[in-house]
Biopython code that builds the backbone (N, CA, C, O; Angstrom):
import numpy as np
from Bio.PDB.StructureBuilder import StructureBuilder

atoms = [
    (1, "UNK", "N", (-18.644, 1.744, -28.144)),
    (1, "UNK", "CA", (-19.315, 1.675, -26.860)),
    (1, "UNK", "C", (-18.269, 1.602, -25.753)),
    (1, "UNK", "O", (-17.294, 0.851, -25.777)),
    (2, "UNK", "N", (-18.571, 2.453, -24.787)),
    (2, "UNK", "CA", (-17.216, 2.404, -23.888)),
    (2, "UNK", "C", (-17.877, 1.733, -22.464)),
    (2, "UNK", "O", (-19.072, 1.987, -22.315)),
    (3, "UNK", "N", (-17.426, 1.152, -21.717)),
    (3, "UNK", "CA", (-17.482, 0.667, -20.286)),
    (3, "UNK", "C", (-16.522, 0.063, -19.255)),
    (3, "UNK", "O", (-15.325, -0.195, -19.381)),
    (4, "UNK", "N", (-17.486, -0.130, -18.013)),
    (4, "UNK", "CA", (-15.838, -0.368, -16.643)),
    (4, "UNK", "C", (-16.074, -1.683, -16.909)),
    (4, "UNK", "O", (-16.962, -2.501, -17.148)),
    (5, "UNK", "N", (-14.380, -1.473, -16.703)),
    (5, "UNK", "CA", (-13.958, -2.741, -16.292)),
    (5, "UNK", "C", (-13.426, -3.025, -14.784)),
    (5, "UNK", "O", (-12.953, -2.123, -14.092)),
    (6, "UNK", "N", (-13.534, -4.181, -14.404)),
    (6, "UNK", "CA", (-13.385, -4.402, -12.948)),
    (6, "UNK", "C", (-12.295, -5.525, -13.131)),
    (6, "UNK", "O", (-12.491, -6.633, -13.629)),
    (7, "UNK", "N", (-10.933, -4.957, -12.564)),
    (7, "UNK", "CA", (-9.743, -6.072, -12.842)),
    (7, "UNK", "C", (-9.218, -6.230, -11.811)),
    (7, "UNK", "O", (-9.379, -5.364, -10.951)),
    (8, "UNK", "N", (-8.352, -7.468, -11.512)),
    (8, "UNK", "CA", (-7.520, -7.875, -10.343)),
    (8, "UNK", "C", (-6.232, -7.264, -10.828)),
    (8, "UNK", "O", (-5.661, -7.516, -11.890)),
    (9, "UNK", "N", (-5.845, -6.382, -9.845)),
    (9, "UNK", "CA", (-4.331, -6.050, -10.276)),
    (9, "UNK", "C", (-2.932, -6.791, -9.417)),
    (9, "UNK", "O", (-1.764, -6.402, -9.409)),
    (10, "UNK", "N", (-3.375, -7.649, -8.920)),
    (10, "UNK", "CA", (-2.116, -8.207, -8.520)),
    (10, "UNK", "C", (-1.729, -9.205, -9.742)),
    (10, "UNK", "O", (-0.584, -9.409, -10.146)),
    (11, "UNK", "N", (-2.670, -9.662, -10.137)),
    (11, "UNK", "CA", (-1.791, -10.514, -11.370)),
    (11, "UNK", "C", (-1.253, -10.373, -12.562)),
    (11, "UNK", "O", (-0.681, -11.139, -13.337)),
    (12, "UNK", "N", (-1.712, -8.569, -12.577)),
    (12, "UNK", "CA", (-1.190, -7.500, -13.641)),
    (12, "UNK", "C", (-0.134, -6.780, -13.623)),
    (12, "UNK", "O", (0.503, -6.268, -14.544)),
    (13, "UNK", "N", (-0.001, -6.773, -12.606)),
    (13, "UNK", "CA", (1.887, -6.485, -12.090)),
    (13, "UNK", "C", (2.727, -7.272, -12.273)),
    (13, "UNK", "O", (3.705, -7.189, -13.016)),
    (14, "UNK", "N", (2.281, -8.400, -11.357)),
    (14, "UNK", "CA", (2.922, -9.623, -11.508)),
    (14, "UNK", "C", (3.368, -10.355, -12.688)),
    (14, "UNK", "O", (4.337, -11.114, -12.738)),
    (15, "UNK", "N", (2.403, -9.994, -13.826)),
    (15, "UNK", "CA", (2.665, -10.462, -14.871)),
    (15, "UNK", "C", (3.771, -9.584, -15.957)),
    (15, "UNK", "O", (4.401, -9.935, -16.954)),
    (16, "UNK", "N", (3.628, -8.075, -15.093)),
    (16, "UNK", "CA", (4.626, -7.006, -15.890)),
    (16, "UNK", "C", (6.020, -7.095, -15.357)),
    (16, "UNK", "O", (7.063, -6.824, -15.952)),
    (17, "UNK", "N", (5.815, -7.632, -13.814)),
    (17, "UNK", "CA", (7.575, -7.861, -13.319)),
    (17, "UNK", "C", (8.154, -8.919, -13.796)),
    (17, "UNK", "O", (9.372, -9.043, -13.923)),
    (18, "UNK", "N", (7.335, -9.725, -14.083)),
    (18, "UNK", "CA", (7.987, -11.184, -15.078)),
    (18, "UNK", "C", (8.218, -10.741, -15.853)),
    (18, "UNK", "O", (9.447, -10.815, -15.834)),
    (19, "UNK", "N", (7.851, -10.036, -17.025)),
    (19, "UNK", "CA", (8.337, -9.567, -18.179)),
    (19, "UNK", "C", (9.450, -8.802, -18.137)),
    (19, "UNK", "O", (10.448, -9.215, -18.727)),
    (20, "UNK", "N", (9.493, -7.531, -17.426)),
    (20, "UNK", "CA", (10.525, -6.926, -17.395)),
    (20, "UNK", "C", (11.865, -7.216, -16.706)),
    (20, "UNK", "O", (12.834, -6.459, -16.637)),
    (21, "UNK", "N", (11.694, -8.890, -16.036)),
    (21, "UNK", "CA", (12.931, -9.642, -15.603)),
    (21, "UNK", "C", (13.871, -9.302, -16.381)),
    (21, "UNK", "O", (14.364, -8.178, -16.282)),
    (22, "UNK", "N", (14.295, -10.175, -17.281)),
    (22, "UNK", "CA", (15.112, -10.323, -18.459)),
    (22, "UNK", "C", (15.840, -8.686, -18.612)),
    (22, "UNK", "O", (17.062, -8.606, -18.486)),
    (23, "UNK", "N", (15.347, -7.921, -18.778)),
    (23, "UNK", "CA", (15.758, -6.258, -18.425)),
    (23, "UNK", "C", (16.067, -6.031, -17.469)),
    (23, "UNK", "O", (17.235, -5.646, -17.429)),
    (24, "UNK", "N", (15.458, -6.081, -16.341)),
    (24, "UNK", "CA", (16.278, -5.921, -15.181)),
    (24, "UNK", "C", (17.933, -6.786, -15.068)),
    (24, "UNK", "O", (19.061, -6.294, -15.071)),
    (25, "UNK", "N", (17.516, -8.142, -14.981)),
    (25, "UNK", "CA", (18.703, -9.042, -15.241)),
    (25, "UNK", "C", (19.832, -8.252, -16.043)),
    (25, "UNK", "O", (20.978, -8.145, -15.607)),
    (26, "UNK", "N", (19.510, -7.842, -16.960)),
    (26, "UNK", "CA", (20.874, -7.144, -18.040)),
    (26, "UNK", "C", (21.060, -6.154, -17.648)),
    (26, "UNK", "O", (22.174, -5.724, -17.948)),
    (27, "UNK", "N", (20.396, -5.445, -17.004)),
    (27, "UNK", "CA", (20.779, -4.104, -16.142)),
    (27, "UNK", "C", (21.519, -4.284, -14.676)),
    (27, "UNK", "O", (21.694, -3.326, -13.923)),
    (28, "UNK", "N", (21.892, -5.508, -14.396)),
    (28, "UNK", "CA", (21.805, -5.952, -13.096)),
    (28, "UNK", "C", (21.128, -5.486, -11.734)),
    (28, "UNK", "O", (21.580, -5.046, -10.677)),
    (29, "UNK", "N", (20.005, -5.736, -12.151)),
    (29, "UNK", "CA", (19.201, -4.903, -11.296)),
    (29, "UNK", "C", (18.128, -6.248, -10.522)),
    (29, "UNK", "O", (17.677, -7.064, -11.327)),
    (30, "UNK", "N", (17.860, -6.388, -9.441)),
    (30, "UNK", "CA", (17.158, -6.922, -8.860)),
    (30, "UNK", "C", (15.897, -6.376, -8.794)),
    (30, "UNK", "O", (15.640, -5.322, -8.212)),
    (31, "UNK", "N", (14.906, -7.242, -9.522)),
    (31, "UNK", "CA", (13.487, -6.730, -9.898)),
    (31, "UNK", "C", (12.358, -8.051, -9.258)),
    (31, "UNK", "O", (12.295, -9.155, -9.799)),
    (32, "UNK", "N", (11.474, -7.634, -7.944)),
    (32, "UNK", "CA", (10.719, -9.081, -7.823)),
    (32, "UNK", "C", (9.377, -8.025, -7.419)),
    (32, "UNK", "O", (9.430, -6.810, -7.230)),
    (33, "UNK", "N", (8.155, -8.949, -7.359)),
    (33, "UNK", "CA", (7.371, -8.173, -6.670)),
    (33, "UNK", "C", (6.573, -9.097, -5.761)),
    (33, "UNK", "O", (6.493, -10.249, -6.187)),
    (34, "UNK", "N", (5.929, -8.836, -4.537)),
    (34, "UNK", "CA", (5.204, -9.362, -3.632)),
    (34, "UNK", "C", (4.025, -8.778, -2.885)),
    (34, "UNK", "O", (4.156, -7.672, -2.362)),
    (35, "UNK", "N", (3.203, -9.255, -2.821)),
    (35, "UNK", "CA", (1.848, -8.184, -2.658)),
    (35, "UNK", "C", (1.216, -8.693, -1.195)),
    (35, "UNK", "O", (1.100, -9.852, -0.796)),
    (36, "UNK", "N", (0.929, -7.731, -0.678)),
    (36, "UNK", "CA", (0.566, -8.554, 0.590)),
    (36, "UNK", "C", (-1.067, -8.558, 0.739)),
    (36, "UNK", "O", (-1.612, -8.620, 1.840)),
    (37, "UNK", "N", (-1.939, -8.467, -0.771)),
    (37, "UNK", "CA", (-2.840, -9.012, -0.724)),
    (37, "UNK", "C", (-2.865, -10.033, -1.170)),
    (37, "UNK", "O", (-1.797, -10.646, -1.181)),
    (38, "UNK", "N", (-4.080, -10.688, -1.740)),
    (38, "UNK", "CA", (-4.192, -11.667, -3.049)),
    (38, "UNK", "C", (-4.939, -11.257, -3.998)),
    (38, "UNK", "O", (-4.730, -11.621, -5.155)),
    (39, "UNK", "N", (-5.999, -10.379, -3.649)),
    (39, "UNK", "CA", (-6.668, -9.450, -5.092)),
    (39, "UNK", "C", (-7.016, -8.021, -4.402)),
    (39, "UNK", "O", (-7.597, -7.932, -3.320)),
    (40, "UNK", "N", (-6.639, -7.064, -5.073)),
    (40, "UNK", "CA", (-6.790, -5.680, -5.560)),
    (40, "UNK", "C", (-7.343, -5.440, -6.453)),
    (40, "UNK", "O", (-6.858, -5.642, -7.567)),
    (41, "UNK", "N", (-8.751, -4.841, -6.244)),
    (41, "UNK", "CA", (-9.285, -4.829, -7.682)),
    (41, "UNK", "C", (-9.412, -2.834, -8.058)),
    (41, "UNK", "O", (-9.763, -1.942, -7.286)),
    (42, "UNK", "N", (-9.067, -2.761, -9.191)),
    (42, "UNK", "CA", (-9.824, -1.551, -9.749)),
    (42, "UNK", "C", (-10.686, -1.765, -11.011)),
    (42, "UNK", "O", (-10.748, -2.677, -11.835)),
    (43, "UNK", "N", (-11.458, -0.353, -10.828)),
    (43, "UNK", "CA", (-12.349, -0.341, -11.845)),
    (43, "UNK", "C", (-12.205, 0.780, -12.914)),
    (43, "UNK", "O", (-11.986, 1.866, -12.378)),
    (44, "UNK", "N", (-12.269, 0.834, -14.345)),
    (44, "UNK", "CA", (-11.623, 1.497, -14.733)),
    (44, "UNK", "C", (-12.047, 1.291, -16.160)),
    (44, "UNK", "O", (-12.251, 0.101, -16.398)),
    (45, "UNK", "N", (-12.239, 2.089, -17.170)),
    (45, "UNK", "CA", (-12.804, 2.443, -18.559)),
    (45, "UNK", "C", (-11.549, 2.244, -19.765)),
    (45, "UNK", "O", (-11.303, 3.265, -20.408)),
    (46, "UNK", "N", (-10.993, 1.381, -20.002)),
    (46, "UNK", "CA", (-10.722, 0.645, -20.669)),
    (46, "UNK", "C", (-10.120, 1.523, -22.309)),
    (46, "UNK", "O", (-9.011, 1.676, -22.823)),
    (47, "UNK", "N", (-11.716, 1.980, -22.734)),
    (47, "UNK", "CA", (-11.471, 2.980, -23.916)),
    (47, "UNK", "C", (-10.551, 4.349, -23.195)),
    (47, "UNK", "O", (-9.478, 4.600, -23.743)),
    (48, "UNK", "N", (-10.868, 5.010, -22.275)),
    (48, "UNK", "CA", (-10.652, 6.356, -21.851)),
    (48, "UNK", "C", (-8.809, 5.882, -21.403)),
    (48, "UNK", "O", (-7.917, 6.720, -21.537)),
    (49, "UNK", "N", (-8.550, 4.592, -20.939)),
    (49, "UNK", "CA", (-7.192, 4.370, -20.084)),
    (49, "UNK", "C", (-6.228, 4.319, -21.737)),
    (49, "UNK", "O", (-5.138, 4.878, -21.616)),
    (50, "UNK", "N", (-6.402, 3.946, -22.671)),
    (50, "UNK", "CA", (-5.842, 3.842, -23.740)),
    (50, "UNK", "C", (-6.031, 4.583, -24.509)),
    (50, "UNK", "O", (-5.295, 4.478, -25.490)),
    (51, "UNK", "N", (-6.865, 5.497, -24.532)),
    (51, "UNK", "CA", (-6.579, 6.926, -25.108)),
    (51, "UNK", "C", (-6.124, 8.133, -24.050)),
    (51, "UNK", "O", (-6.392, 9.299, -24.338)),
    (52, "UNK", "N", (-5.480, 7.831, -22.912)),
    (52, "UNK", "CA", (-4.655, 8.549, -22.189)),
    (52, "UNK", "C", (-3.135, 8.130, -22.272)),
    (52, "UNK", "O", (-2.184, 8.867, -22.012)),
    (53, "UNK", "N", (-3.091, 7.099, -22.593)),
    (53, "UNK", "CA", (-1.387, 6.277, -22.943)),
    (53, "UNK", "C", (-1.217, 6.923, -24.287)),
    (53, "UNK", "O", (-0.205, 7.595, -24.492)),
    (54, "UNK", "N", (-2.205, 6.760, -25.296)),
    (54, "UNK", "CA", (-1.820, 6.902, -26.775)),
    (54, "UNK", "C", (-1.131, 8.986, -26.418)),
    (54, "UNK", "O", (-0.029, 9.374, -26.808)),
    (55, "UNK", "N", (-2.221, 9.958, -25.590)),
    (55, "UNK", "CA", (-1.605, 10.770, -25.525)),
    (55, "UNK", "C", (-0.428, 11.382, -25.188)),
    (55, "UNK", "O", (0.189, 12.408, -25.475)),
    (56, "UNK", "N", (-0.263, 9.913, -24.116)),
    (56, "UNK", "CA", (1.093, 10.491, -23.453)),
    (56, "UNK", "C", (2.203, 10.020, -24.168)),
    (56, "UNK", "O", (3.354, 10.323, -23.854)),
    (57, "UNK", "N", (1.923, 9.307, -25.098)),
    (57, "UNK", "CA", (3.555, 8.322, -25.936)),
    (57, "UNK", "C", (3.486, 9.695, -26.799)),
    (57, "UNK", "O", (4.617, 9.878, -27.249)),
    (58, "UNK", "N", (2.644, 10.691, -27.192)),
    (58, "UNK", "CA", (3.079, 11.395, -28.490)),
    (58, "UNK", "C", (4.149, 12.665, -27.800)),
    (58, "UNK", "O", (5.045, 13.330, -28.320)),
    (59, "UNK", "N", (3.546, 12.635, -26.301)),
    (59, "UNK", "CA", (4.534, 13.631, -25.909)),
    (59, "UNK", "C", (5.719, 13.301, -25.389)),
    (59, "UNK", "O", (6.348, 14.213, -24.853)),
    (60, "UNK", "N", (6.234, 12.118, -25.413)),
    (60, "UNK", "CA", (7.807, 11.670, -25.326)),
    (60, "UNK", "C", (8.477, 11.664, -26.205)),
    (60, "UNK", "O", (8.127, 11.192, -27.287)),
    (61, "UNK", "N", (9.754, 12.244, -25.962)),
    (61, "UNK", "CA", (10.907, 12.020, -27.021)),
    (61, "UNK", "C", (10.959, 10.679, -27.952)),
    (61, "UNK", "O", (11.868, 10.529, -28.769)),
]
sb = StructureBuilder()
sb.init_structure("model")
sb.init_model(0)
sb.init_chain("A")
sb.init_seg("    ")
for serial, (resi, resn, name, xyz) in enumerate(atoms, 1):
    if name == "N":
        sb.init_residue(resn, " ", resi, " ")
    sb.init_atom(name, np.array(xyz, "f"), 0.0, 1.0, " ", f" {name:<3s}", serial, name[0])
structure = sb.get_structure()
């Protein structure tokens, strides 16, 4: 069964620039992010967004 989802994306970034600190750091790279909202929401199908990633990883090296 497929359906939307309605997500806040500031805390989905936010939560991906924390992660990719540690990488940046070893790259010496200055990585922060700041949003000059407090929620951004999209809406968005969940099944269909992850069977567009799965397609695109097969076409990378």
């Amino acid at each position: 069964m497929s359906f939307n989802i309605n997500a806040d994306l500031v805390p989905l970034f936010c939560g991906l620039v924390t992660g990719l600190k540690p990488f940046a750091i070893a790259q010496e790279v200055v990585l922060s992010f700041n949003a000059e909202v407090e929620r951004l929401y999209a809406t968005y199908n969940s099944e269909q967004a992850l069977s567009e990633i799965r397609l695109r990883r097969k076409c990378m090296p």
